[in-house]
C-alpha positions in Angstrom: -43.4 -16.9 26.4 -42.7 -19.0 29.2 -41.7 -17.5 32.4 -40.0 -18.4 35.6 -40.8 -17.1 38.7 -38.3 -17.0 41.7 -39.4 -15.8 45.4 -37.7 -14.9 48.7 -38.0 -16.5 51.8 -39.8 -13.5 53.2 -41.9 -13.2 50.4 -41.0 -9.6 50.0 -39.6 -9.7 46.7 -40.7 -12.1 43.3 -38.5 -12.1 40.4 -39.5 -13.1 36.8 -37.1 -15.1 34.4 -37.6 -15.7 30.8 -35.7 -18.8 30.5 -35.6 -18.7 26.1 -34.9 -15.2 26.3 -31.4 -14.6 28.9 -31.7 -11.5 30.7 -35.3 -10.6 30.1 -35.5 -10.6 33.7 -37.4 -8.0 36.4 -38.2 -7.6 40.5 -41.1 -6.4 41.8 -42.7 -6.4 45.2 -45.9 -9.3 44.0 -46.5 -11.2 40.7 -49.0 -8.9 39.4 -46.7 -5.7 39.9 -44.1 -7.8 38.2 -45.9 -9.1 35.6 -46.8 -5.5 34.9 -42.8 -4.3 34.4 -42.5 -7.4 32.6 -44.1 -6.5 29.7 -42.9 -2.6 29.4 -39.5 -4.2 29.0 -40.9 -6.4 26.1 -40.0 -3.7 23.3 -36.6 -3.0 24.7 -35.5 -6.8 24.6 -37.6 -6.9 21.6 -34.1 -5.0 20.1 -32.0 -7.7 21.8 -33.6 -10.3 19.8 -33.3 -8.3 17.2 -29.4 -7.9 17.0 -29.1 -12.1 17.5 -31.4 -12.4 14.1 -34.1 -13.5 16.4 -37.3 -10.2 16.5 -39.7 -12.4 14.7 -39.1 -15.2 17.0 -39.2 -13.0 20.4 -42.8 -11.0 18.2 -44.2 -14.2 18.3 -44.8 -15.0 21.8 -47.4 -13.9 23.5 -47.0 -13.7 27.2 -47.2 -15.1 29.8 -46.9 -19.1 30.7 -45.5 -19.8 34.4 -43.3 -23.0 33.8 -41.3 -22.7 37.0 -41.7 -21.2 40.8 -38.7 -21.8 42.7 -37.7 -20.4 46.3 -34.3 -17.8 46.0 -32.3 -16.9 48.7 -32.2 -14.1 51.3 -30.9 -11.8 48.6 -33.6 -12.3 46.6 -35.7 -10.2 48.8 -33.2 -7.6 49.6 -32.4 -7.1 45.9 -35.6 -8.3 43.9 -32.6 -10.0 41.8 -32.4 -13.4 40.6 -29.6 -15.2 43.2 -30.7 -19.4 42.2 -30.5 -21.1 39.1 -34.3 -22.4 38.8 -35.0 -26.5 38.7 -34.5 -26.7 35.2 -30.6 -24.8 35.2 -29.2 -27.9 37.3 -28.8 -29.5 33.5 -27.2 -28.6 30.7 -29.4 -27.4 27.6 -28.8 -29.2 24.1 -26.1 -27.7 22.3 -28.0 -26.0 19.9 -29.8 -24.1 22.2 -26.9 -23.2 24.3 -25.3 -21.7 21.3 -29.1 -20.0 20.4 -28.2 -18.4 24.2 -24.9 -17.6 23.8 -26.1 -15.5 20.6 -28.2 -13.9 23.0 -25.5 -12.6 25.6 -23.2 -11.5 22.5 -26.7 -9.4 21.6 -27.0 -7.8 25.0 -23.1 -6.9 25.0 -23.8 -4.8 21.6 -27.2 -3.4 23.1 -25.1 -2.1 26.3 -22.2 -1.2 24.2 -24.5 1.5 21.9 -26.5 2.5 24.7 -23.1 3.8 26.2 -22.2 5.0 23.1 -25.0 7.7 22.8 -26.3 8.7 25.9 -25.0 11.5 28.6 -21.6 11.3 29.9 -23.5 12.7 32.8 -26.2 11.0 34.7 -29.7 12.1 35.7 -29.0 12.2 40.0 -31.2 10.8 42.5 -33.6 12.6 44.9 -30.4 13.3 47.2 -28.1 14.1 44.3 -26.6 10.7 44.3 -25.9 8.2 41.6 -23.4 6.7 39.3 -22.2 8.4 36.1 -22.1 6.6 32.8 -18.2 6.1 32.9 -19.0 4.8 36.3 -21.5 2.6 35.2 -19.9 0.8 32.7 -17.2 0.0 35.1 -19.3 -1.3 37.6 -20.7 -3.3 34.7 -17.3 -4.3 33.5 -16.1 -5.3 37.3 -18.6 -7.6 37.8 -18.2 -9.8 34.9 -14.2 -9.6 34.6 -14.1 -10.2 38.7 -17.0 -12.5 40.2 -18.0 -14.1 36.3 -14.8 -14.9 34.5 -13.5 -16.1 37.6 -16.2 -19.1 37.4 -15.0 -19.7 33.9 -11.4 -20.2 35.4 -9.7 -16.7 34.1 -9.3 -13.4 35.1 -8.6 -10.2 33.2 -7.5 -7.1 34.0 -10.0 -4.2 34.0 -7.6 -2.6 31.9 -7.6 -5.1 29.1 -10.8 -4.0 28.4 -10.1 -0.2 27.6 -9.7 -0.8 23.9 -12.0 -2.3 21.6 -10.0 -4.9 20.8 -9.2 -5.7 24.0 -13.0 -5.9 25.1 -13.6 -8.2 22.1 -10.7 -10.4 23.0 -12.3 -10.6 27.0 -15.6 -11.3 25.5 -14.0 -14.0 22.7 -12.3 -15.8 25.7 -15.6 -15.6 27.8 -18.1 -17.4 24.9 -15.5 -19.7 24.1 -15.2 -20.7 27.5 -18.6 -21.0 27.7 -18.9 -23.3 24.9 -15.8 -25.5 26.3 -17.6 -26.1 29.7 -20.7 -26.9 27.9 -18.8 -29.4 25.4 -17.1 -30.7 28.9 -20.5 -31.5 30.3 -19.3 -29.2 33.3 -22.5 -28.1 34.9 -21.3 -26.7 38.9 -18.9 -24.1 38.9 -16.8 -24.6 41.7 -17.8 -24.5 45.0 -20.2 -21.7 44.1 -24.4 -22.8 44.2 -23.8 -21.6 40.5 -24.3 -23.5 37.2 -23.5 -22.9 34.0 -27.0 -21.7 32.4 -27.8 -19.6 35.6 -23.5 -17.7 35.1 -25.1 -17.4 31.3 -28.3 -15.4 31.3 -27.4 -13.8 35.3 -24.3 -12.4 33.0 -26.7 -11.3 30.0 -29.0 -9.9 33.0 -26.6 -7.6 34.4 -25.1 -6.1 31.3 -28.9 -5.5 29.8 -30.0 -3.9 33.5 -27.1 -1.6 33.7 -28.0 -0.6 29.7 -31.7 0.4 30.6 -30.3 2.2 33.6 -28.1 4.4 31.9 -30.7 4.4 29.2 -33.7 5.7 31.5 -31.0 8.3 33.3 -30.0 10.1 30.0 -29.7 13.8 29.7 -29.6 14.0 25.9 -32.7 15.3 25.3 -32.6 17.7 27.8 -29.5 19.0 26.8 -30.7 19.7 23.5 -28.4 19.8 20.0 -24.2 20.6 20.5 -24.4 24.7 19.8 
């Protein structure tokens, strides 16, 4: 399984990137700790993969294979996120495998969308009782991509176009098909943004899968116990 690695200036945070597999993607303070997370999220992508028709493929792989190490920006120490597309995201992939990747963020979407569905309305808090609750979560989730995301693909929506099903499906229809019409366009840069097009594509599947493990790792279901 190959596996990008992108560093801070400092050097205080690494960052590991799957590049077949968008948003299979961890921080950690040094490449052994973060090779180390890696793998304990390898079952739950596994059920990514899983939902695109793809488990055997992802089974397959054994880990790891450094292809890439590229330097990130200030952020990426601050955040231990992925801010820069690596090397090999300043071209655009052939168009079957950008519409093998594209399978993949519609897979993370459904893996966020039942996670939501069955865990706590309520949160597990932090050490000072802070923290957001799931409603809150998937907002912040939801924010990010209509806001900073869509807006790279040239559109917009309304957070509250996405309150009914069919109103998240139509966001999420525009959003793929926007992403296959910039591909088909050969547009790689969007904008004036240090984005390209594969980086917005797996950063976008990264975001919706980390806030999906979050609320997943802070649910109270089993502690509540069965509905009396």
């Amino acid at each position: 399984m190959k596996l990008m690695i992108e560093t801070g200036p400092k050097g205080k945070r690494v960052v590991g990137i799957a590049p077949d597999w968008p948003g299979l993607e961890r921080g950690a303070k040094n490449e052994t700790e973060l090779l180390e997370t890696l793998e304990t999220y390898l079952p739950r992508y596994a059920k990514v993969a899983a939902r695109a028709g793809m488990e055997g493929e992802f089974l397959a792989q054994e880990p790891w294979q450094i292809t890439e190490r590229y330097p990130g920006p200030g952020s990426t120490d601050f955040w231990g996120i992925s801010f820069a597309p690596a090397p090999h995201e300043y071209s655009l992939p052939s168009a079957g495998e950008w519409e093998r990747q594209i399978s993949l963020l519609q897979a993370a979407w459904a893996e966020f969308d039942a996670i939501a569905a069955r865990v706590s309305p309520e949160m597990q808090r932090g050490p000072r009782g802070g923290g957001r609750m799931r409603d809150q979560i998937i907002s912040h989730t939801y924010k990010a991509e209509i806001g900073e995301y869509s807006g790279k693909l040239g559109y917009k929506p309304r957070l509250e176009d996405l309150a009914t099903p069919e109103g998240l499906a139509a966001h999420r229809g525009t959003f793929t098909s926007r992403l296959r019409e910039y591909h088909q366009n050969g547009v790689l840069k969007l904008g004036r943004s240090s984005w390209t097009l594969p980086f917005l594509l797996r950063h976008t599947a990264y975001h919706v899968l980390d806030h999906a493990w979050e609320m997943e790792d802070k649910d109270l279901t089993p502690l509540q116990g069965p509905a009396s």
